[in-house]
C-alpha positions in Angstrom: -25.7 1.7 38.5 -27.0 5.4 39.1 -26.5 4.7 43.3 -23.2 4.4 43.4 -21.2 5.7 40.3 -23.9 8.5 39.1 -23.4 12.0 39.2 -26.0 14.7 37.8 -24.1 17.9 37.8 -25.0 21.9 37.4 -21.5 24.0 37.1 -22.1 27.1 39.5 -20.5 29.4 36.7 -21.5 28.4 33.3 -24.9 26.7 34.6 -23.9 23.4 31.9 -26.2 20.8 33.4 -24.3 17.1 33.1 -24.6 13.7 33.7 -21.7 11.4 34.6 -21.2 7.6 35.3 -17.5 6.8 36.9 -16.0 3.1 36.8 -12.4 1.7 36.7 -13.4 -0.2 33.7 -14.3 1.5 30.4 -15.8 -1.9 29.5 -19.7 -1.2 31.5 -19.4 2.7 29.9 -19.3 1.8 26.3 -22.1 -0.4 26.7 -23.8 2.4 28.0 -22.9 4.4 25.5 -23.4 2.1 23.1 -27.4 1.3 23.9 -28.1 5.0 24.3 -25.9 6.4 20.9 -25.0 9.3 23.3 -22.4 10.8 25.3 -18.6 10.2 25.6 -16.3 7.8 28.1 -13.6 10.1 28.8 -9.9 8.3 30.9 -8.7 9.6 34.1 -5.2 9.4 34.5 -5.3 10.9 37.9 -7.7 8.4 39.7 -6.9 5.4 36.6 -10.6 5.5 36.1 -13.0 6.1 33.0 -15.9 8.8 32.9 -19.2 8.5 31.1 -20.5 12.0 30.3 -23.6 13.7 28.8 -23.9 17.5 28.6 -26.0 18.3 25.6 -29.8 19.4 25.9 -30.9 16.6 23.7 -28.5 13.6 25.2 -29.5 15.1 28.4 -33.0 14.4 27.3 -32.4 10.8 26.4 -31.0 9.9 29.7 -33.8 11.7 31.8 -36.4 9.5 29.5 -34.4 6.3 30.1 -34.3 7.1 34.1 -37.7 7.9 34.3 -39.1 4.6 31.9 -36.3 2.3 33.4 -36.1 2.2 37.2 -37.1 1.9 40.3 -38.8 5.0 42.1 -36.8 4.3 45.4 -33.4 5.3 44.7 -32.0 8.4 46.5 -29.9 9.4 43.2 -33.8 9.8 41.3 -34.3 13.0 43.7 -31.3 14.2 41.8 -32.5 13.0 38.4 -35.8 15.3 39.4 -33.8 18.0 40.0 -32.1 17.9 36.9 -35.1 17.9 34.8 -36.5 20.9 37.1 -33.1 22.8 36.1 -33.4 22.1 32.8 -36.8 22.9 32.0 -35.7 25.9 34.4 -33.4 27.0 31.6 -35.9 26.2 28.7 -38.0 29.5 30.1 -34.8 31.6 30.9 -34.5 31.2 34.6 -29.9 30.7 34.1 -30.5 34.6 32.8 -29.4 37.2 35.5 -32.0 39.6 34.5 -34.5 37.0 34.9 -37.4 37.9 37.9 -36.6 34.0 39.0 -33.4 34.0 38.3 -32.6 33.4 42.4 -34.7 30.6 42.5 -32.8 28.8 39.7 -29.9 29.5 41.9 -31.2 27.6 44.6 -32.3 24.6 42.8 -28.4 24.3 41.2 -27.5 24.1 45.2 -29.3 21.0 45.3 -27.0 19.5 43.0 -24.1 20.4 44.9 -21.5 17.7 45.3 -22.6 16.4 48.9 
């Protein structure tokens, strides 16, 4: 699920950290956020498609728990689930703050989330 259709996210301005699942049927992103009692499937008119989305410290929490008590340790996607759980612990101590000393580094984590 997570290969293909999953996005972890960090917005360059606002430094919300997200997590998205993308399919053409809403049907697969209810269940989802059904079995987790998180999140929100949002349409897309412009690509016809449904969006499941988690922003919130805590639902973010949930997911990262699932992820990491769930599956596999192969998948290419999990070096972005670490990342997101670097990021947010990052923001925990401060690190999103300008006038933080490590506030450059936090920078350069979010670049790892870039859309590649």
């Amino acid at each position: 699920m997570l290969d293909a259709d999953g996005t972890v996210n960090c917005n360059q301005n606002s430094y919300q950290l997200s997590f998205s699942i993308s399919q053409k049927n809403r049907y697969i992103l209810d269940l989802i956020a059904n079995a987790l009692g998180i999140g929100h499937v949002y349409y897309y008119k412009s690509w016809d498609g449904y969006i499941y989305y988690v922003s919130s410290k805590t639902d973010l929490d949930i997911v990262l728990n699932y992820f990491e008590k769930y599956l596999s340790r192969v998948s290419p996607k999990n070096q972005d689930l670490l990342t997101l759980k670097l990021l947010k612990d990052c923001k925990s101590k401060g690190m999103h703050l300008l006038m933080h000393p490590q506030h450059k580094d936090f920078l350069i984590l979010t670049k790892k989330l870039v859309h590649r």
